[in-house]
Structures are given as structure tokens and as C-alpha cells.
Backbone as numpy.savetxt, mean C-alpha at the origin, in Angstrom:
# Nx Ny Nz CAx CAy CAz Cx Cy Cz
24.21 6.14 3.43 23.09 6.94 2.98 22.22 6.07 2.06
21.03 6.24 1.98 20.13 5.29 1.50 19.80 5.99 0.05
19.53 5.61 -0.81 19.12 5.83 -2.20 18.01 5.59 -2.51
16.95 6.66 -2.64 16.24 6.77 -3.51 16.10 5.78 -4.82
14.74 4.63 -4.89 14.83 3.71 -5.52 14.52 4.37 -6.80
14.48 3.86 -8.01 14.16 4.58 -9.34 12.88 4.16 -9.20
11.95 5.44 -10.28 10.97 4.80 -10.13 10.65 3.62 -11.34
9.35 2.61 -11.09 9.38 1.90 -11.92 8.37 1.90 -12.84
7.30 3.42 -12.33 6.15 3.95 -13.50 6.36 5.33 -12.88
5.69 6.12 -13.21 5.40 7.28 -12.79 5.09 7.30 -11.55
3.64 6.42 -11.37 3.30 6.61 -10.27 3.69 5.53 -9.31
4.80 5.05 -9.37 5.07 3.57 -8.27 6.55 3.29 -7.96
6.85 3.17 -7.20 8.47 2.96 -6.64 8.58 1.61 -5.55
9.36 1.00 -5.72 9.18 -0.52 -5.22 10.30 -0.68 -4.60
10.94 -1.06 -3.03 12.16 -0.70 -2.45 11.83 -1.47 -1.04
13.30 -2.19 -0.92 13.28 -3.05 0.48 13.36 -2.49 2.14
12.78 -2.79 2.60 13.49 -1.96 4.19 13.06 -3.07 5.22
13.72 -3.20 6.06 13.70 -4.39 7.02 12.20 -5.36 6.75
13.00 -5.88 5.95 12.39 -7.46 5.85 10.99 -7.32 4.71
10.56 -6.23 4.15 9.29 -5.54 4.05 9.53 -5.27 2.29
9.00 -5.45 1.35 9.11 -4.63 -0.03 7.66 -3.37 0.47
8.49 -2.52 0.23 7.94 -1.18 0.25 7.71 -0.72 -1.04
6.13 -0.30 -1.77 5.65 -0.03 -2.65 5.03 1.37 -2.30
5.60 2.44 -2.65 5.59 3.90 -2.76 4.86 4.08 -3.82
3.45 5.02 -3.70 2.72 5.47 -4.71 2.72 6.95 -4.75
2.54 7.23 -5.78 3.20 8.83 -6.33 2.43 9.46 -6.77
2.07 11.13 -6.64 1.33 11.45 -7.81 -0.01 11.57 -7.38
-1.14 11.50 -8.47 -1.99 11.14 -8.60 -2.86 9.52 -8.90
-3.45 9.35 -7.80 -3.92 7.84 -8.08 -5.26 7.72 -8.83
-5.28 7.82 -10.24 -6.42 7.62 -10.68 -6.58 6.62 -11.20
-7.73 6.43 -12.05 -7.78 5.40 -13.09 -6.73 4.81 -13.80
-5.76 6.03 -14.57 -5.11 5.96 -15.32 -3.80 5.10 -14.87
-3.37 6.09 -13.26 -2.19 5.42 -12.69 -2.39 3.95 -11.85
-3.78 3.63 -11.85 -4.27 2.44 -11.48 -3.91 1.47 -12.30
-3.75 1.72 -13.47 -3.55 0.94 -14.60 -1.92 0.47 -14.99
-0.92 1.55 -14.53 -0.01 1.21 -14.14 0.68 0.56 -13.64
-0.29 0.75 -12.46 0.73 -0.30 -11.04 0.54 -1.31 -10.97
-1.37 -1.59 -11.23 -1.65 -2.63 -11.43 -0.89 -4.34 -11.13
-0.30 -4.10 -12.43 0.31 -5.89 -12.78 1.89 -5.84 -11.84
2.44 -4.78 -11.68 3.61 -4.57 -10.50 2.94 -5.27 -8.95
1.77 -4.56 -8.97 1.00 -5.12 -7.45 0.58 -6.40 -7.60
0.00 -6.94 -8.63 -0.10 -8.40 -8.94 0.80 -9.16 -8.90
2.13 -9.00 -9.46 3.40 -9.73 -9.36 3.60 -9.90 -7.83
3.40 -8.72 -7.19 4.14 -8.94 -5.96 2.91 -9.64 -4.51
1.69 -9.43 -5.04 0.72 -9.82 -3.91 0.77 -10.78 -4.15
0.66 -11.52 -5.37 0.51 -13.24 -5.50 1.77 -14.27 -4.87
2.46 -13.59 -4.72 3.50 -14.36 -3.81 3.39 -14.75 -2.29
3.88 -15.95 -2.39 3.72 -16.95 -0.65 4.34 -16.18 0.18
3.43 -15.66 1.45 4.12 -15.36 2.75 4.95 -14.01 2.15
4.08 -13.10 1.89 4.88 -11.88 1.19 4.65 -10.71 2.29
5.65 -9.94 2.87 4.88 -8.54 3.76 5.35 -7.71 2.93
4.14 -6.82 2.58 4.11 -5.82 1.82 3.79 -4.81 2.58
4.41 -3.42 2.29 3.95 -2.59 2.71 3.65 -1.21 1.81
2.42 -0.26 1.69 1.82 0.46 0.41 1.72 1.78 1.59
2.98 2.25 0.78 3.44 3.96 1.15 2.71 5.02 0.34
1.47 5.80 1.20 0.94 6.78 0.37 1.24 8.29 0.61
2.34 8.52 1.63 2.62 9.24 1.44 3.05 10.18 1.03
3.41 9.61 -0.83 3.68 10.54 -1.35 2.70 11.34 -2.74
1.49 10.43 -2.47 0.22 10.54 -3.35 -0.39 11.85 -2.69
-1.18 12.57 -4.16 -1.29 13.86 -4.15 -2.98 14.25 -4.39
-3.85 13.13 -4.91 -5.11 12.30 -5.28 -5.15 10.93 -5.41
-6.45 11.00 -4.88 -6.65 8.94 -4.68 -8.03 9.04 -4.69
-8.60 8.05 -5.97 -9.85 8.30 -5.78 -10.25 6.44 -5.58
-11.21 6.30 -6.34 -11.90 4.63 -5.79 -10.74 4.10 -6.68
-10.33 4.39 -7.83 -9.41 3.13 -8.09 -8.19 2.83 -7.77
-8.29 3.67 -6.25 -6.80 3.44 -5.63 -7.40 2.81 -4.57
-8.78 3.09 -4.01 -9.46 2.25 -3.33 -9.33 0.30 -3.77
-9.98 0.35 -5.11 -9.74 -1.14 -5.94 -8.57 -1.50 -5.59
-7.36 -1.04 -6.12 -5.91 -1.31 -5.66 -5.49 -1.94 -4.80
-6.17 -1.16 -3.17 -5.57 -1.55 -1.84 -6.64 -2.38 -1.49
-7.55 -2.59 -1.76 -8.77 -3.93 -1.36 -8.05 -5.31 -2.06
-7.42 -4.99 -3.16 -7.30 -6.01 -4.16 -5.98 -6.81 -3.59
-4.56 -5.75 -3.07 -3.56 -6.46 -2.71 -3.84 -7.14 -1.36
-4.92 -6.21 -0.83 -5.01 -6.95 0.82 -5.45 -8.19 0.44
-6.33 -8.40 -0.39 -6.99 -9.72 -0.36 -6.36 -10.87 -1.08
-5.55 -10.58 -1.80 -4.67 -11.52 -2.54 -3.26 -11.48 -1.70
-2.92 -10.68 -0.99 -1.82 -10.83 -0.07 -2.45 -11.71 1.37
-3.68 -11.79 1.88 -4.43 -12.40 3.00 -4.50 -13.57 2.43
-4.63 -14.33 1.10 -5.04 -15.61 0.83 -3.97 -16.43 0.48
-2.33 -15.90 0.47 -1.89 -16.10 0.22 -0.55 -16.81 1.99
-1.14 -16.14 2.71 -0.59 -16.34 3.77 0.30 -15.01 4.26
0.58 -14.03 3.75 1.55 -12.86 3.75 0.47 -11.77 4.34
1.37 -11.06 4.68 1.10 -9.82 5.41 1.04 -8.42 4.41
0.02 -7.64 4.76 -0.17 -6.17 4.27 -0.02 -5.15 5.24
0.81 -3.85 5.43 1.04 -2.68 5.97 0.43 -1.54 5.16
-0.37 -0.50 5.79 -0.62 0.97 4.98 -0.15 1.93 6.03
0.78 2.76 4.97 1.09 3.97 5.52 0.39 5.19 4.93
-0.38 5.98 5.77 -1.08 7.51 4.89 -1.47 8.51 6.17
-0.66 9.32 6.09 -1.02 10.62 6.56 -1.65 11.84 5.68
-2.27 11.37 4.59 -3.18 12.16 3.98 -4.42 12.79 4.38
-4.90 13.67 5.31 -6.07 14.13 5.33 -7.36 13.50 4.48
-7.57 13.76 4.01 -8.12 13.02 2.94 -8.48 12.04 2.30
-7.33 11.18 2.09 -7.40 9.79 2.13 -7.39 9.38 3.24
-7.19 9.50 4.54 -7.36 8.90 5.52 -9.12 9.19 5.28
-9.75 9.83 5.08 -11.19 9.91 5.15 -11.90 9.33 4.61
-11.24 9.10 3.27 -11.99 8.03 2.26 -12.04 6.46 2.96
-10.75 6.50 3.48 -10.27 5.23 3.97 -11.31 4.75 5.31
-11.87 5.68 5.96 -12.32 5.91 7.25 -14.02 5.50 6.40
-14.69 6.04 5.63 -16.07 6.56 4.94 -15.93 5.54 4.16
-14.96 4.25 3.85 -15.83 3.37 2.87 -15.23 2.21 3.90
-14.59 2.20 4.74 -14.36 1.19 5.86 -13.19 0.23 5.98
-12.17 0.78 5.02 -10.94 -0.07 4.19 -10.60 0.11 5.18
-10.39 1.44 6.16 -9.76 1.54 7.24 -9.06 0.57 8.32
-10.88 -0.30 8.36 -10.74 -1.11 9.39 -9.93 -2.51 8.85
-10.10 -2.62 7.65 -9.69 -3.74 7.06 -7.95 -3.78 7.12
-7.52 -2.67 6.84 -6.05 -2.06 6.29 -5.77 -0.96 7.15
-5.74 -1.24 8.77 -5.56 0.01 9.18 -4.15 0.58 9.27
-3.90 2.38 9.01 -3.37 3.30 8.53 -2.27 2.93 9.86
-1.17 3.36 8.85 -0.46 4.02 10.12 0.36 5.60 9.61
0.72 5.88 10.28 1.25 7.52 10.00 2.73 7.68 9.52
3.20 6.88 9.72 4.80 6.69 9.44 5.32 5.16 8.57
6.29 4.85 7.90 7.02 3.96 7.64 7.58 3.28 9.04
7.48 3.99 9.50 8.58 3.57 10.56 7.61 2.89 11.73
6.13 3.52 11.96 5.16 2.99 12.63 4.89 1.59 12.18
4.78 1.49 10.94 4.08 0.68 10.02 4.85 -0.80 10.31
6.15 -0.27 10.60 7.05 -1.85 10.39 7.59 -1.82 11.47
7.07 -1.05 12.60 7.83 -1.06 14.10 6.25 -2.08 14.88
5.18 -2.37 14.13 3.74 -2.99 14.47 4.22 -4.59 14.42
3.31 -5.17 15.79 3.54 -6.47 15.51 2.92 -7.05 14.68
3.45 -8.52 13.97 2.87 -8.99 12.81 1.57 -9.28 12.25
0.56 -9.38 13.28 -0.87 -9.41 12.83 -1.28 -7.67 12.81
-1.48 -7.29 11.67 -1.40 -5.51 11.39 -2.85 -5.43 10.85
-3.12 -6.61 10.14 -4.34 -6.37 9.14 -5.50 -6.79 9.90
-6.62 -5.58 9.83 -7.45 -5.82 10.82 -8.69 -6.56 10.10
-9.69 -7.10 10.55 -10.99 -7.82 9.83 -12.45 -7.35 10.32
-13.32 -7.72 9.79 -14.88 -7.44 10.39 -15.05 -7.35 11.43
């Protein structure tokens, strides 16, 4: 049986699954919890040849500075040589995601299990 990782802010939970650190966001994503995760997402995007994957399925609001967030790891996880995954079945945030175009950049998938069952070029470009 798998365990539930602790969390490591309120809004952020950080946990391995085939081959992948899985970063679970919680809650509400505002400013505030932006500020949180922040330097957790920095630690881990700045690393060589890193696949990350950013679980929103359990976020409850997401406004632009969860937008900042996921622009910020894609691009520091892309320059680094490593791979980025998004998971969100949020109504909602899938819309934001769709209406400012991150979409295309970071496209969604609906499941964990979609997300890391995708072959390795995931992250899409202009």
C-alpha cells in the first residue's frame, strides 16, 4: 500500500513514482501559496536532466501566480535538459491554461497515470 507523502507546506507535497518526482499542489494557489512552494520548485527545477511532474489535481483555486509557477519550472526544467509533466482535470484551470496558452506549452493531461504512461518528449512548444 502506498503512503501518502507528508506534506512539505500546506500547499505542496513532493513524492516519487516511476522514475518521476511528483509535486502535488493543494489548496488554494495564490499569491500567498506561491510563495511557499516557490524555493521547493526552485530546488528541484534547477537540477540536470530532472522529470518532473506538477499534480493539480488536488488544487481548489489557481490564479496567475500559479500561472508564474508552472511557466517558471517549465522553463528552468527545459534549459536544463529535464523533462516537465502537467496533470489537471480542473474545469477551470484547464481554461486558464487553454486562454493564456500555457496549454500548448505544458500540455495537460487528465490523470497521473496518463501523464507518465506519455512518451518522453511531453512538453509541447510554439
Amino acid at each position: 500500500m502506498q503512503q501518502d507523502p507528508a506534506p512539505l507546506t500546506r500547499h505542496l507535497r513532493i513524492r516519487h513514482d516511476r522514475g518521476h518526482t511528483v509535486l502535488e499542489f493543494h489548496g488554494e494557489i495564490d499569491i500567498a501559496a506561491a510563495a511557499e512552494i516557490a524555493p521547493h520548485l526552485d530546488r528541484l527545477t534547477t537540477r540536470r536532466d530532472v522529470s518532473l511532474v506538477i499534480d493539480l489535481r488536488h488544487i481548489e483555486f489557481f490564479d496567475c501566480s500559479g500561472l508564474r509557477l508552472l511557466y517558471r519550472a517549465r522553463s528552468q526544467v527545459l534549459d536544463r535538459g529535464g523533462e516537465l509533466r502537467l496533470v489537471c482535470a480542473h474545469a477551470l484551470t484547464l481554461r486558464v491554461l487553454r486562454v493564456t496558452g500555457l496549454s500548448r506549452l505544458l500540455p495537460p493531461h487528465p490523470t497521473l497515470d496518463a501523464a507518465l504512461g506519455q512518451p518522453e518528449a511531453t512538453s509541447g512548444s510554439w
